[in-house]
C-alpha positions as CSV (number, residue, x, y, z in Angstrom):
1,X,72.3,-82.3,56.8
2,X,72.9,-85.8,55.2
3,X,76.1,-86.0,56.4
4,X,75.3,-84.9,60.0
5,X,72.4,-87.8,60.1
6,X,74.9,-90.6,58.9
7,X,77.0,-89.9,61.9
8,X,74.5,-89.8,64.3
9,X,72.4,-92.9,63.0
10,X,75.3,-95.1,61.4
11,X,72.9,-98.1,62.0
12,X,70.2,-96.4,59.9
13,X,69.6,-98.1,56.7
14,X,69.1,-95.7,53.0
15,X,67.4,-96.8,50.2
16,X,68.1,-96.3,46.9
17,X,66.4,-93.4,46.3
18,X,67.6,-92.1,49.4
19,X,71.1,-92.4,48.5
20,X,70.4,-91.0,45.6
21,X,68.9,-88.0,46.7
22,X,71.1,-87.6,49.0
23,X,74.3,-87.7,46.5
24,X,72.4,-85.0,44.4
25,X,71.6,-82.5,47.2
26,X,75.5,-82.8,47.6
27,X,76.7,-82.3,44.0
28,X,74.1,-79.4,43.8
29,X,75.2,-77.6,47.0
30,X,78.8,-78.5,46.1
31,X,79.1,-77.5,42.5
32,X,78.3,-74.0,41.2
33,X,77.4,-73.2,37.6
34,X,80.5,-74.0,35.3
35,X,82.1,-73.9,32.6
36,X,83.1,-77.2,30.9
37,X,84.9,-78.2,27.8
38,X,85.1,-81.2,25.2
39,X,83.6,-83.2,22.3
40,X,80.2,-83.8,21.4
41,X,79.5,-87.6,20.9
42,X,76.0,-89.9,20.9
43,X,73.8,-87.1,20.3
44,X,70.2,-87.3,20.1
45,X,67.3,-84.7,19.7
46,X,64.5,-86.7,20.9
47,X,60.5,-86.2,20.0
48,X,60.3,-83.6,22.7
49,X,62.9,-81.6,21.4
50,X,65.3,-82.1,24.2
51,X,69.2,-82.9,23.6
52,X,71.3,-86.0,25.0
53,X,74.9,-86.2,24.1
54,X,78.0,-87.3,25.9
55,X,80.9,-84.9,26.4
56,X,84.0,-86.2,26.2
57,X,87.9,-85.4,26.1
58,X,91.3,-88.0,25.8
59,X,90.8,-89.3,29.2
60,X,86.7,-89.3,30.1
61,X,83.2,-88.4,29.3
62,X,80.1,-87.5,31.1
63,X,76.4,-87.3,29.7
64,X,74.2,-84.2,29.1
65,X,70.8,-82.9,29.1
66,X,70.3,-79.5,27.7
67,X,65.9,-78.9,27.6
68,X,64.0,-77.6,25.2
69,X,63.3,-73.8,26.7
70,X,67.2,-73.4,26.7
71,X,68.1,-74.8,23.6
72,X,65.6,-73.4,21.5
73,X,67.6,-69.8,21.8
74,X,70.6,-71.4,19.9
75,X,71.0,-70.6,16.5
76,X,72.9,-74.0,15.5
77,X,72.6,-77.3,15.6
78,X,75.1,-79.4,17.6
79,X,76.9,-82.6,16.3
80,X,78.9,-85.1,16.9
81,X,82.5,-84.2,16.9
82,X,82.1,-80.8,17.5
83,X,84.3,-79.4,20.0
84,X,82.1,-77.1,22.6
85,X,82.1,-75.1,25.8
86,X,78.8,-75.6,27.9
87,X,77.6,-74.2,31.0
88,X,76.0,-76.4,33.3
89,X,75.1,-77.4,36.5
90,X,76.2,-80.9,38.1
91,X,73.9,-83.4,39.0
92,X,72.5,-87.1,39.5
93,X,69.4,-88.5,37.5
94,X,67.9,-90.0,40.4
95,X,66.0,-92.7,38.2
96,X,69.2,-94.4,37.2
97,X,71.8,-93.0,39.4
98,X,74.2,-91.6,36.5
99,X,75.8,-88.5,37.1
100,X,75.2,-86.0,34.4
101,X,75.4,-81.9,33.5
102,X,72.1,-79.9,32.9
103,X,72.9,-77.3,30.1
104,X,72.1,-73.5,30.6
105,X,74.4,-72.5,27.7
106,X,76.2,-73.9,24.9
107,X,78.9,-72.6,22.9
108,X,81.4,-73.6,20.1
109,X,84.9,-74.1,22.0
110,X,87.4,-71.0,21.5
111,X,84.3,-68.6,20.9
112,X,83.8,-67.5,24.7
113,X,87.5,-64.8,24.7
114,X,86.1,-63.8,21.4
115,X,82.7,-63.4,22.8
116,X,84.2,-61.6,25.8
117,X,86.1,-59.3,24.1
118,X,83.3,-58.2,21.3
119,X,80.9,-57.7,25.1
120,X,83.8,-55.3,26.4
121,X,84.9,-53.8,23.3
122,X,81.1,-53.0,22.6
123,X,80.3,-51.6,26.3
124,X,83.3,-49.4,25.8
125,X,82.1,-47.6,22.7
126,X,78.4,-47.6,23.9
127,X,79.7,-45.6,26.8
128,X,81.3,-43.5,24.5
129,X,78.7,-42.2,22.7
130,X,79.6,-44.4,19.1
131,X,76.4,-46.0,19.2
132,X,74.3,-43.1,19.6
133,X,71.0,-43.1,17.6
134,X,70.9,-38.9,17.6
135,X,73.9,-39.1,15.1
136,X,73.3,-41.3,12.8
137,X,72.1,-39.7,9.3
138,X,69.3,-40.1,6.8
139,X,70.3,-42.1,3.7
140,X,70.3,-39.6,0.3
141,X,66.8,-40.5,-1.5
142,X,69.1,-40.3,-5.0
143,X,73.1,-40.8,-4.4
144,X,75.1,-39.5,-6.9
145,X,78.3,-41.7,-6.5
146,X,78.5,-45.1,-4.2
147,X,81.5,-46.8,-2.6
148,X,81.9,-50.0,-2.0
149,X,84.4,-51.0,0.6
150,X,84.8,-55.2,0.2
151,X,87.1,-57.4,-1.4
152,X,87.4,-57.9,-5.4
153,X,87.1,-61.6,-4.6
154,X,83.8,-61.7,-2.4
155,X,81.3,-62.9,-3.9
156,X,79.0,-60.5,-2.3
157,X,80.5,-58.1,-4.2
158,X,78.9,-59.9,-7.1
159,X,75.6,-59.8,-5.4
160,X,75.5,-56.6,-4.3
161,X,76.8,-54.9,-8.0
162,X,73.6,-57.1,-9.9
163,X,71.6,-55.5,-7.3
164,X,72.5,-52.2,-7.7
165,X,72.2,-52.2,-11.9
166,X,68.7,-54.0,-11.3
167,X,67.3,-51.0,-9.2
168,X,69.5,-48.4,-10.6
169,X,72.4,-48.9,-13.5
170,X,72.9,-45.0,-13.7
171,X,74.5,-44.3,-10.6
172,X,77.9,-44.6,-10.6
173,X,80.1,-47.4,-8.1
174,X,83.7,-46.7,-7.0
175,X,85.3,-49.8,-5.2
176,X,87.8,-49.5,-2.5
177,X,89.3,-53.2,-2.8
178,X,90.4,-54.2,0.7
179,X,90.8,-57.9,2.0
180,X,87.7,-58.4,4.8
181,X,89.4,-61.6,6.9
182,X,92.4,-62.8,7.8
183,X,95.6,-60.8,9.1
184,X,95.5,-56.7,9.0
185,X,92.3,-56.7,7.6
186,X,90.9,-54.3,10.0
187,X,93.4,-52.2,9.5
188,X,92.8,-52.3,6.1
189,X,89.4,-51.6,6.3
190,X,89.9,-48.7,8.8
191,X,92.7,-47.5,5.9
192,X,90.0,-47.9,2.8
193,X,87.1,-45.7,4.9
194,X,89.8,-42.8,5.7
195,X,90.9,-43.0,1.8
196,X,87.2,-42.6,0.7
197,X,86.5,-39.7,2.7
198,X,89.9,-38.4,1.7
199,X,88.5,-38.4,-2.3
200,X,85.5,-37.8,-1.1
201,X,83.3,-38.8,-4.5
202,X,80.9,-40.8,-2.8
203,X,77.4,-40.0,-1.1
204,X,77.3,-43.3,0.3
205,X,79.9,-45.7,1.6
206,X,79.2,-49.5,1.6
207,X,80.7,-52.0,4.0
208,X,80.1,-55.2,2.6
209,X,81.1,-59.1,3.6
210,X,79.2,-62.4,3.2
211,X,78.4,-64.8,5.9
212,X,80.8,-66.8,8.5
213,X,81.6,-67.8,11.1
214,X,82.2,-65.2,13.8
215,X,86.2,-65.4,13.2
216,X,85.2,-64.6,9.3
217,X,83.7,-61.5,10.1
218,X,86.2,-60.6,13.2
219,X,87.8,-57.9,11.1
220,X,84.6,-56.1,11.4
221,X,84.7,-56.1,15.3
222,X,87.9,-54.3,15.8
223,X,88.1,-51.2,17.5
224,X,90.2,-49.2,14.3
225,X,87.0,-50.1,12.0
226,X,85.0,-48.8,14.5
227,X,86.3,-45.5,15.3
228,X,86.9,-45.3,11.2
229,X,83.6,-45.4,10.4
230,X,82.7,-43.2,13.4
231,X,84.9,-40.5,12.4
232,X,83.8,-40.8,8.6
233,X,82.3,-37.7,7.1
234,X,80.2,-39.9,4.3
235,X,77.2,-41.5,5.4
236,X,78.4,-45.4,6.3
237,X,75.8,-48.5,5.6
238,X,76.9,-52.0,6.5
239,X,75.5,-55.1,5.0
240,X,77.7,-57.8,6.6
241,X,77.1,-61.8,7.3
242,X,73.7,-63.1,7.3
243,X,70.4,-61.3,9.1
244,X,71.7,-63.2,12.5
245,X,75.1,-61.9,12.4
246,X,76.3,-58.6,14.3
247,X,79.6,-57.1,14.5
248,X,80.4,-54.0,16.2
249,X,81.0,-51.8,13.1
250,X,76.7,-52.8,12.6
251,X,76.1,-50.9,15.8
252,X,78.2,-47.7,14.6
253,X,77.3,-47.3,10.9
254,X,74.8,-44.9,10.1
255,X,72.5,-47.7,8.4
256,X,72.4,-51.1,9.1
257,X,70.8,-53.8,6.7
258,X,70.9,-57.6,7.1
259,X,72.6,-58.7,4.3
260,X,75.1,-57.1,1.2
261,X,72.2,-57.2,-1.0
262,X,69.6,-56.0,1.3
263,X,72.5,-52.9,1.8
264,X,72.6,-52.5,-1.8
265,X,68.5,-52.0,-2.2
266,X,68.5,-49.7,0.9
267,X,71.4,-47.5,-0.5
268,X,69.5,-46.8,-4.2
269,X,65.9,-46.6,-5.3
270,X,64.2,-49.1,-7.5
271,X,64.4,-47.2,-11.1
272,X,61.4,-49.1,-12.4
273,X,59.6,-47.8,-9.4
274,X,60.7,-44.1,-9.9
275,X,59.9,-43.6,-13.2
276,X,56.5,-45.4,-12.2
277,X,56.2,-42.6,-10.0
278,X,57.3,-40.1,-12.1
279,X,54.8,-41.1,-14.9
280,X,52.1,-40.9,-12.0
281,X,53.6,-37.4,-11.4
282,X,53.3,-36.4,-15.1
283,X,49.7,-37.5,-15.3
284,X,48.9,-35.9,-12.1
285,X,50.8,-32.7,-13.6
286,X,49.1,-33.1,-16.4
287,X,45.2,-33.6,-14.7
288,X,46.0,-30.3,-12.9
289,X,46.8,-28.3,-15.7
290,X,43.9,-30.0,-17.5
291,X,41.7,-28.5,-14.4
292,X,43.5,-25.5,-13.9
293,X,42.6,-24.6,-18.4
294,X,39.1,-25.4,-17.3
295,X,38.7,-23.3,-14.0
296,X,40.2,-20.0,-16.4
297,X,38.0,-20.7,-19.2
298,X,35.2,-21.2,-16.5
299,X,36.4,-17.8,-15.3
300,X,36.6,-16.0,-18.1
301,X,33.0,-16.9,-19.3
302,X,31.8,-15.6,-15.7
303,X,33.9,-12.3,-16.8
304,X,32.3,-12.2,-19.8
305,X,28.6,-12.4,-19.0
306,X,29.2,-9.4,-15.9
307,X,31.0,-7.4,-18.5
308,X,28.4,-4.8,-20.2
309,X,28.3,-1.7,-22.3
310,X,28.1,1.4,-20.5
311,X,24.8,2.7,-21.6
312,X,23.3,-0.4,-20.4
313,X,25.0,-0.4,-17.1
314,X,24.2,3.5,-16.6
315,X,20.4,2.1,-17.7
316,X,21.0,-0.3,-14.9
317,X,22.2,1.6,-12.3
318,X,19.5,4.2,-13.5
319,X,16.9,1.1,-12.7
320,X,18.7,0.2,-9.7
321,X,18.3,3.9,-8.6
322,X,14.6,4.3,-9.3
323,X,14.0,1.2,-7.3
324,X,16.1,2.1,-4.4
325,X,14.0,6.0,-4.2
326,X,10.1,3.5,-4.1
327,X,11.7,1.6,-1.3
328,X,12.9,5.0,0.5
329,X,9.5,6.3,-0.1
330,X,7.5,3.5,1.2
331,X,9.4,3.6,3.9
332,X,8.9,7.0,4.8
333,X,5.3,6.7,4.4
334,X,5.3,3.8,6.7
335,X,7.2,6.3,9.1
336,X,4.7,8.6,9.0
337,X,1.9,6.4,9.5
338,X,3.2,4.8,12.3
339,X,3.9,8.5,14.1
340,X,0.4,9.1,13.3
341,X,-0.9,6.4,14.6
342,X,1.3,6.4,17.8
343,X,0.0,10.0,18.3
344,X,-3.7,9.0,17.9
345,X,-2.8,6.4,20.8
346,X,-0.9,9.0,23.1
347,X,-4.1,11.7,22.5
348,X,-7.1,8.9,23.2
349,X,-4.8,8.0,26.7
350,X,-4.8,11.9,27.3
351,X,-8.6,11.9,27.5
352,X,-9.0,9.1,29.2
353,X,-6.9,10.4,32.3
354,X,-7.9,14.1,31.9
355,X,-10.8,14.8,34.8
356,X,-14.0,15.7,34.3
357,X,-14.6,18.6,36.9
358,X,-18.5,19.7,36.5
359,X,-19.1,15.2,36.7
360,X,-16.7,15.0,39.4
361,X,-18.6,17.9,41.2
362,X,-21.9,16.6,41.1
363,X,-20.3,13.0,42.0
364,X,-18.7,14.6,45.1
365,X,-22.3,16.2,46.0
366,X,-24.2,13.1,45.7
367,X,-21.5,10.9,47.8
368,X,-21.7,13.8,50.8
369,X,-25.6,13.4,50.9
370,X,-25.4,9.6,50.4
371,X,-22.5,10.2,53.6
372,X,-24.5,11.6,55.8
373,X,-27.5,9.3,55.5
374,X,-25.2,7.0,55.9
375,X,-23.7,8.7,59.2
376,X,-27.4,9.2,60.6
377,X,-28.4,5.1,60.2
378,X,-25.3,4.2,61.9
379,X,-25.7,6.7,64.9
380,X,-28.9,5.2,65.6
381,X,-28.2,2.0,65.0
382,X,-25.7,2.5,68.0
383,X,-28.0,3.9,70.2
384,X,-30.6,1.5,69.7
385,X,-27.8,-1.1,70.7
386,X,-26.4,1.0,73.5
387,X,-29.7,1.2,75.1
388,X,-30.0,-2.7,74.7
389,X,-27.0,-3.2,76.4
390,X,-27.7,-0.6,79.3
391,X,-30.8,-1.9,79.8
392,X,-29.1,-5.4,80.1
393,X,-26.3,-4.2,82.2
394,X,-29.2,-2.6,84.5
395,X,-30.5,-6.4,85.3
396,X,-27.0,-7.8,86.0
397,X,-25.9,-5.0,88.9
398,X,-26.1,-6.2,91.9
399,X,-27.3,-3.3,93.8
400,X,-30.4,-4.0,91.8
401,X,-30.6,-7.5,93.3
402,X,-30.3,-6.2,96.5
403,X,-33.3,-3.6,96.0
404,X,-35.4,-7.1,95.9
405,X,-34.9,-7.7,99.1
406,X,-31.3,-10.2,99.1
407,X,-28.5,-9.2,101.4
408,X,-24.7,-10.4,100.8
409,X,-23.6,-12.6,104.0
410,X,-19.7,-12.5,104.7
411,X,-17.5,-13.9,107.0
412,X,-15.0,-12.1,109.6
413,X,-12.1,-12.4,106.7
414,X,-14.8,-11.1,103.3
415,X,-15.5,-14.2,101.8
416,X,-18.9,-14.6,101.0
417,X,-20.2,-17.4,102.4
418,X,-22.5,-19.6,100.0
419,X,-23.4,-23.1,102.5
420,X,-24.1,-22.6,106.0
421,X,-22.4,-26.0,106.7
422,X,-19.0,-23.9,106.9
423,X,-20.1,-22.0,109.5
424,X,-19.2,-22.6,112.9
425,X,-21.9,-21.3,115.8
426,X,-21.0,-18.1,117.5
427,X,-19.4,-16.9,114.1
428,X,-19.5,-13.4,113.2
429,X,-20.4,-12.5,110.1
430,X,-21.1,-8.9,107.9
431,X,-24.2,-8.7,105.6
432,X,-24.7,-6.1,103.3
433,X,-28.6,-4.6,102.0
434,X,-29.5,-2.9,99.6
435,X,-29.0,0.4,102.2
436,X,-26.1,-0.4,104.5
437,X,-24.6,-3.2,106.3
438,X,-24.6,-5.1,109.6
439,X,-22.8,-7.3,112.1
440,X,-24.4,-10.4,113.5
441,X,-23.5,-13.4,115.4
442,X,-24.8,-17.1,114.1
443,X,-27.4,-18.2,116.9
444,X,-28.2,-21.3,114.9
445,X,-27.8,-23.0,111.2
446,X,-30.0,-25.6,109.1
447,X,-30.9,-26.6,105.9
448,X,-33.7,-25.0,105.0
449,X,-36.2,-22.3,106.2
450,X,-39.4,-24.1,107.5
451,X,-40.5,-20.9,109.4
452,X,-40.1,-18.7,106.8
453,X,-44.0,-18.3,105.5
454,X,-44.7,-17.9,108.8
455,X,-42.3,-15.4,110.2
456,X,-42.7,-13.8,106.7
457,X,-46.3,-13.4,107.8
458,X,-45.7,-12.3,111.4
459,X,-43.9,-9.3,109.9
């Protein structure tokens, strides 16, 4: 993109930082992670903890920064002189324009085919199945024998013997001198574990080699030591280098400790500590027979106060008897008392439901009498109120009205007819009497009857 705006604006004018920006964009994009070699000189670890060197060969040199989050994973200090392999990524420091490498990783120089070949060799045997935590065996709590596999000279050797006379001077150690470094020595090694299980006097085989650098202890990463100790029928425990330090044969042994000595006090108890313990086992031995004397002697005084002479026991029972024949007879006599007195209940509910027939006689006599008063006052109670009521009904009937001298006047369809003001002249009607009916024609209509006295006299 930088480039492509340089052609198309030559006249355009950068500044620094520009430039600069621009130049690191390119080395960036340019330059993939690598791998670079040569000499550490002008080194500084500054207040933050960061590290600025030079790297240099015959012919040129180019500064470094490697930051504190990736250099705090090494476990060794660079210095000057030091001949190194680095991984880094290529870049400008804008602020001053100076081309330098940002360190990811850092390496002494030859290490990285050793390091490659201990990754491969050790993905190999994992897939294999040497590594596998479901075969690897318990240590012996108390070994009878120990081998040591190490060389006469090593002064771990030294170590881990003190060590083992400190925690326990009676077992027994069988060396298998073997050189540890240097040419054939895994070979060697490989040849010293078959021999051991050859004899096989030993519970417990030692691997054992002080610390170094990784091309010291390189005899312990070959793939002969590894399928030696894999194939051993004694239990293998490896105490080799410093805690740090891993080899191959460390992922294969049965045990693995981080040192010689710390192998030698994982391989053997402490004595002082057993016979501690197995003075706290005699007292502890020793308080349970204590309480075990006094729980019998607590027993057999229990025994002896339950054991009687046989005329007392007979005199007991004899007791024992008499009292159980007063409980049988109080409870018989509460038996019978309670029979008694559930048939003294059962005979007073008998009379109490048993009739009376002479009392129920003269009780049926008096109720008929006292029914057929009773059947008398209601009969003429009735007709007292039926003759009310006829009487009454006798008012209402209309036939009786009529008998007074009204009449019922009804049109030509049966209505009766109730105002005159609805009838029309001329009309027909029908009036009904007390005796018979007749039909008339409507002369003339009003509201009232002002001739009525007088026609009532003329008749």
């Amino acid at each position: 993109m930088i480039f492509k705006l340089v052609e198309d604006e030559k006249n355009h004018i950068f500044s620094v930082q520009e430039l600069n920006m621009a130049a690191k964009q390119i080395l960036e994009n340019g330059l993939p992670l690598l791998w670079v070699r040569g000499e550490i000189s002008n080194f500084v670890c500054a207040t933050s903890r960061h590290w600025y060197f030079s790297l240099k060969d015959e012919q040129a040199q180019v500064r470094c920064v490697m930051f504190r989050h990736k250099s705090q994973y090494l476990d060794w200090l660079p210095k000057n002189g030091m001949q190194v392999e680095v991984l880094a990524l290529a870049t400008l420091y804008e602020a001053r324009g100076e081309f330098q490498l940002t360190l990811e990783q850092m390496r002494p120089a030859g290490l990285g085919a050793l390091y490659d070949a201990f990754e491969r060799l050790k993905r190999k045997l994992e897939a294999e199945g040497l590594f596998d935590a479901a075969r690897k065996r318990p240590l012996p709590f108390f070994p009878a024998q120990i081998g040591i596999i190490t060389s006469p000279q090593a002064a771990a050797l030294c170590d881990v013997l003190i060590t083992l006379a400190k925690r326990m001077p009676s077992v027994p150690v069988v060396l298998y001198p073997t050189p540890v470094q240097g040419e054939g020595a895994a070979q060697k090694i490989a040849q010293a574990i078959r021999l051991a299980n050859e004899r096989a006097e030993c519970d417990v085989l030692m691997l054992c080699r002080g610390g170094g650098s990784i091309e010291d202890l390189w005899a312990f990463n070959e793939e002969i030591v590894a399928r030696a100790i894999f194939a051993s029928r004694i239990l293998v425990v490896s105490g080799i280098g410093h805690e740090t330090d891993f080899t191959i044969a460390d992922f294969v042994v049965d045990q693995r400790a981080a040192t010689p000595t710390a192998a030698a006090q994982l391989v053997v108890p402490e004595r002082q500590e057993l016979l501690q313990r197995v003075y706290h086992l005699a007292q502890r031995l020793a308080r349970g027979k204590q309480r075990q004397f006094e729980r019998v002697m607590q027993q057999l005084d229990y025994l002896q106060r339950r054991l009687v002479h046989p005329a007392q026991r007979v005199q007991q029972q004899t007791q024992h008897l008499n009292h159980l024949q007063q409980r049988l007879q109080t409870v018989l006599t509460y038996i019978l008392q309670r029979q008694q007195w559930r048939w003294q209940s059962l005979q007073r509910r008998l009379r109490a439901v048993c009739p009376n027939i002479e009392q129920l006689g003269a009780r049926q006599t008096i109720l008929a009498h006292h029914l057929l008063e009773v059947m008398h006052r209601t009969l003429e109670r009735h007709n007292t109120r039926l003759d009310a009521l006829q009487q009454h009904l006798d008012h209402l009937d209309p036939q009786q009205v009529l008998a007074r001298g009204y009449s019922v006047v009804r049109d030509a369809h049966g209505a009766i007819i109730l105002d005159s003001a609805a009838l029309p002249v001329g009309a027909r009607l029908d009036i009904t009497f007390a005796h018979g009916w007749a039909r008339v024609e409507l002369i003339e209509k009003g509201e009232s009857l002002p001739s009525l006295d007088m026609s009532v006299n003329e008749r």
